[in-house]
N, C-alpha and C positions, 0 to 999 in steps of 0.2 A: 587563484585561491579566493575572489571574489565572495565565491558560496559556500566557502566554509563558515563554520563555526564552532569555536573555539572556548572554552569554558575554562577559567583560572580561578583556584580558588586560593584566599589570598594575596587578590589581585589589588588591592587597596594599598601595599608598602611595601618596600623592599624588593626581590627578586621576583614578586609574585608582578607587580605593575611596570617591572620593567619589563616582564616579560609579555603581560597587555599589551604595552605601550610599540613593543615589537614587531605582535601580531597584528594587531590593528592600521602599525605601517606598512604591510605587506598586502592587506586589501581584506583582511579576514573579516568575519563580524565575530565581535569578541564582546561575553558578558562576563562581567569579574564577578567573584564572589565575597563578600567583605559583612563582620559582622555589625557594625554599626552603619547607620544613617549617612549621617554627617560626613564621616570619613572617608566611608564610599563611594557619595557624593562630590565631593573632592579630587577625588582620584582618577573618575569618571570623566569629570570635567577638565582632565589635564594631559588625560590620555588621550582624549577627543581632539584638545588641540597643537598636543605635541605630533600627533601622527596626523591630523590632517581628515581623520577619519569619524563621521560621526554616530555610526553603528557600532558604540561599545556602550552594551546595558548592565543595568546591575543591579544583582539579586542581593539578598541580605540572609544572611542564616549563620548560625552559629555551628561549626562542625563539628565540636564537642559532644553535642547534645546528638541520639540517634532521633530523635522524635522531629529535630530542627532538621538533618539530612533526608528522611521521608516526606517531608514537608517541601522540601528545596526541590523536592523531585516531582512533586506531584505541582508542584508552582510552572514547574521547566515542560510537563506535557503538553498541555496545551500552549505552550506559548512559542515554542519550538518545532520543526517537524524533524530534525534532523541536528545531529551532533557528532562533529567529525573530529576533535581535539579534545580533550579532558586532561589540563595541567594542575594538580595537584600541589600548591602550595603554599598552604595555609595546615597550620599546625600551632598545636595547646601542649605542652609540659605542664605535669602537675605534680608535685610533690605529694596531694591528699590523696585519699581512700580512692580506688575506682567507684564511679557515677556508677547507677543501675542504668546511667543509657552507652557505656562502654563495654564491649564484647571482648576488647582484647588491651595489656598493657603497653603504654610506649616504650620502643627499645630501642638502643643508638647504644653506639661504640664510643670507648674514652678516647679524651682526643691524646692522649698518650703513645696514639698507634699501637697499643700491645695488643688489640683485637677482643680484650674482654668485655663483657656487655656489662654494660651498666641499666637494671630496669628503674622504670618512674611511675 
């Protein structure tokens, strides 16, 4: 797995840098995705030496915004030739109005188990 790479977004806390943290001990090259500096930075550098491995980069972009995900992508062309993992998790709830940069509403289930959706 040396040559893979591996792209998490919400890789900064939680499930998203454990699971960086994972992949990077496995031999991946892994870049997280996080929307602050600082934090990313952080995570970056703990991931690096929890797994031993020092091919984990990090991109910064906000995933709420579509105009910050266009952006994220067009940052990853050139700087990538090849992308064999896309872990997806990092996520926004929002209470307010949908943004004009949201195409679609968040949906999840109550945790009640009765299966009804609940939108946000």
């Amino acid at each position: 797995m040396k040559a893979s790479l591996c792209i998490i977004t919400g890789g900064s806390s939680g499930i998203g840098k454990a699971t960086a943290q994972r992949c990077a001990g496995m031999g991946m090259s892994v870049a997280i995705v996080a929307r602050g500096r600082q934090r990313g930075k952080a995570a970056q550098a703990e991931i690096q030496a929890a797994s031993g491995n020092p091919d984990v980069d990090l991109l910064l972009a906000d995933l709420s915004s579509q105009a910050e995900v266009h952006r994220l992508a067009e940052e990853f062309r050139p700087r990538y030739t090849n992308l064999h993992v896309l872990i997806n998790r990092g996520s926004t709830l929002s209470r307010s109005a949908p943004s004009p940069h949201r195409r679609h509403r968040t949906t999840r289930t109550r945790p009640d188990g009765s299966g009804r959706r609940v939108h946000s």
